[in-house]
C-alpha atoms as one frame of an Amber mdcrd trajectory, in Angstrom:
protein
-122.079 -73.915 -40.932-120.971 -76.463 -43.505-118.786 -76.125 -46.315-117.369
 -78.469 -49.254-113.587 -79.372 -48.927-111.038 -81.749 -50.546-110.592 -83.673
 -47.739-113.897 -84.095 -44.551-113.322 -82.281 -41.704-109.877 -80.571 -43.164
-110.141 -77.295 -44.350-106.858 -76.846 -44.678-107.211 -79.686 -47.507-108.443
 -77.110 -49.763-111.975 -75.072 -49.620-114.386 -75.445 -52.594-115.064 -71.562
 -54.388-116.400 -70.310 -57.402-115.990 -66.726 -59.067-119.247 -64.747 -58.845
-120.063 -62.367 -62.225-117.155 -59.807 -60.605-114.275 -62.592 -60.874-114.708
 -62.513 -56.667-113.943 -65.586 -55.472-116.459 -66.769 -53.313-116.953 -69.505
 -50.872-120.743 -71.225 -50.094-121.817 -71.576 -46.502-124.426 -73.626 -45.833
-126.482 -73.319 -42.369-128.481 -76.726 -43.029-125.823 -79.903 -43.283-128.842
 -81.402 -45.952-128.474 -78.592 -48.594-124.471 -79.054 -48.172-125.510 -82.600
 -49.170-127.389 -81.827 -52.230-124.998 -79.476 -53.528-122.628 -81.843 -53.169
-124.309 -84.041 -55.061-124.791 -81.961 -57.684-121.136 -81.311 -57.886-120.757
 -85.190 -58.052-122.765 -85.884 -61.112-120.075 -83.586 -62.760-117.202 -85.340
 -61.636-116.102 -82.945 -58.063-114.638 -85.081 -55.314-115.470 -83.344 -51.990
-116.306 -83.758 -48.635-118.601 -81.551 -46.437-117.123 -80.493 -43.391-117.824
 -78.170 -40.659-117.093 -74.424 -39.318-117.775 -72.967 -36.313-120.347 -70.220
 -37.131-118.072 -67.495 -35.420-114.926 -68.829 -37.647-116.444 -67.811 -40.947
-115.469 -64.339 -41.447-111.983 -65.262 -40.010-111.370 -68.131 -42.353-112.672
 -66.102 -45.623-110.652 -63.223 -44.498-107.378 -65.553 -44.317-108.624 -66.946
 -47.490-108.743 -63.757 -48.904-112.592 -64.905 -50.293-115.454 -63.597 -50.007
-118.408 -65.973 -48.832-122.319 -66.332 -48.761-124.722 -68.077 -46.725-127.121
 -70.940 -47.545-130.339 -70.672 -45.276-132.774 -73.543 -45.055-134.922 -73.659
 -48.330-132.301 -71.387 -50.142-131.943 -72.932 -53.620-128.746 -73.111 -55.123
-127.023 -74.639 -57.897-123.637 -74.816 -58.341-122.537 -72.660 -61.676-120.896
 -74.080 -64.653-118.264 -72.571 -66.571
């Protein structure tokens, strides 16, 4: 799974979120490294810095748990846009 961060392959750099319409903060997952690539991109045009890095399918829950976050997944030809407040 792939994930934006503050720093590439450093999650501990900081994990990109957003708040879904319950003020849950929630992480995006993406299965497909390309889509983590256009969302990234989208997040660029409107001034984000981030890198895309890498979790271990099996690490997910963990990490959102620790997190306290809640998190979706991205499947291939999924089409999301990142919200703006």
């Amino acid at each position: 799974m792939y994930l934006l961060t503050k720093t590439q392959d450093d999650i501990q750099s900081g994990v990109y979120a957003t708040k879904d319409d319950d003020g849950t903060t929630c992480v995006q997952f993406f299965v497909d490294k390309d889509d983590a690539i256009t969302y990234n991109e989208l997040l660029t045009a409107v001034g984000y810095e981030l890198c895309i890095s890498e979790a271990p399918d099996e690490h997910i829950d963990k990490l959102c748990e620790a997190l306290g976050h809640a998190y979706t997944v991205a499947e291939p030809g999924d089409i999301v846009v990142p919200r703006m407040e």
